[in-house]
C-alpha positions as a printed Julia matrix, in Angstrom:
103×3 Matrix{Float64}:
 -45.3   28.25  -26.07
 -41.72  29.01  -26.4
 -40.83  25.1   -27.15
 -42.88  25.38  -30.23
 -40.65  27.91  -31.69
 -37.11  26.01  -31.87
 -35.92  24.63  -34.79
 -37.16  21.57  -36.63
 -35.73  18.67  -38.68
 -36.61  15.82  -40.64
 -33.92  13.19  -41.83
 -34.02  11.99  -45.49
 -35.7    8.95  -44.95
 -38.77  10.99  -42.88
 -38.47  13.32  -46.12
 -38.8   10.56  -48.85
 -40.83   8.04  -47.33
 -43.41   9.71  -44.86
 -46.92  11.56  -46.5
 -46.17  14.97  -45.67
 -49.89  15.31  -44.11
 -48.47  13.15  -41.57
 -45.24  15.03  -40.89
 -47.38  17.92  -40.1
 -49.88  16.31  -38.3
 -47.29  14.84  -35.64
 -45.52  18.39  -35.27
 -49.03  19.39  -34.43
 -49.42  16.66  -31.85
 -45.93  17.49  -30.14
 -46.67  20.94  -30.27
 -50.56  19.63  -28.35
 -48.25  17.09  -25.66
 -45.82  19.98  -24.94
 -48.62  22.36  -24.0
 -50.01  19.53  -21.82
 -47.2   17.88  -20.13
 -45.29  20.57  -19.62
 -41.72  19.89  -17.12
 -42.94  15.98  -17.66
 -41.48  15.94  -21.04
 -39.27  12.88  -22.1
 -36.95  13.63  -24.51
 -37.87  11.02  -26.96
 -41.06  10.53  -28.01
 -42.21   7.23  -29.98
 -45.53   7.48  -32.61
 -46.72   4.22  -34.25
 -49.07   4.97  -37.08
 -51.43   1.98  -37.58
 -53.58   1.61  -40.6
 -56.71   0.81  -39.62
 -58.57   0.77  -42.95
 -60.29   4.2   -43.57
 -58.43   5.57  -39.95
 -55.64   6.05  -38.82
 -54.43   5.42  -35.05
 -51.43   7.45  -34.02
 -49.94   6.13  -30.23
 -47.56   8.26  -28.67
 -45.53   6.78  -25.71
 -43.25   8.25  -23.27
 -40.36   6.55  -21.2
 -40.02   9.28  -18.24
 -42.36   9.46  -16.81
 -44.71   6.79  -18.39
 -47.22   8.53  -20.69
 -49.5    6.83  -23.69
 -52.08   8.94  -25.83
 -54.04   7.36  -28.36
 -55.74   9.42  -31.08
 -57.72   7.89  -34.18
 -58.05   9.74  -36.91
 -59.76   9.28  -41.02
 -57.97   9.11  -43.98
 -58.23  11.92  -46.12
 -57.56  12.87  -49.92
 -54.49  11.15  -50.97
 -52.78  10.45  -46.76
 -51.59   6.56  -48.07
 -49.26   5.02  -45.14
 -48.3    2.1   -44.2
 -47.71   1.1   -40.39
 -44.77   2.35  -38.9
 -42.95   4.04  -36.16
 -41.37   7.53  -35.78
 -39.6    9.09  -33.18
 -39.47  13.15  -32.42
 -36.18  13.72  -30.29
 -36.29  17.26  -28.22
 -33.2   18.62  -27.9
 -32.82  22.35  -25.85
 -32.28  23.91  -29.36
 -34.19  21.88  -31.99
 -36.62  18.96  -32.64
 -35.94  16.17  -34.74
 -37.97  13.8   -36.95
 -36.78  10.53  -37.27
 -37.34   6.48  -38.11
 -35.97   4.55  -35.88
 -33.69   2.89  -38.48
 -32.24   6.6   -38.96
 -30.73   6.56  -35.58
């Protein structure tokens, strides 16, 4: 569990424009995929959050190797998003939060 101790970072778009629920909810599911995959860990991986009216379906893909895990969940209190895409890059030292415009 190691992994889940290095440092984290959001950029300022992550910051302004992404419900904070959902911030923590994808550290949360990183922290779940590291656990799992273990030494088949891409460095980059890609979550598209779909609005699926009272739900909310998270996808997280993989490049190397291949890997896709889907995971619906509801809508609670005031979580209001709007479809989009974020990437976590894993770096040896930190973690990074990012759109993929911020790149």
């Amino acid at each position: 569990m190691a992994e889940q101790r290095k440092q984290r970072y959001v950029t300022k778009a992550i910051n302004e424009e992404l419900n904070i629920e959902i911030q923590v909810l994808l550290w949360e599911l990183l922290d779940s995929i590291e656990v799992k995959r273990k030494d088949k860990m891409d460095y980059l991986q890609v979550f598209e959050i779909v609005n699926q009216g009272d739900n909310i379906k998270i996808i997280n893909r993989q490049e190397q190797p291949t890997m896709t895990v889907e995971l619906m969940i509801m809508k609670q209190g005031s979580m209001n998003i709007e479809d989009t895409i974020v990437w976590i890059i894993i770096d040896l030292e930190y973690r990074t939060m990012l759109f993929p415009k911020d790149y």
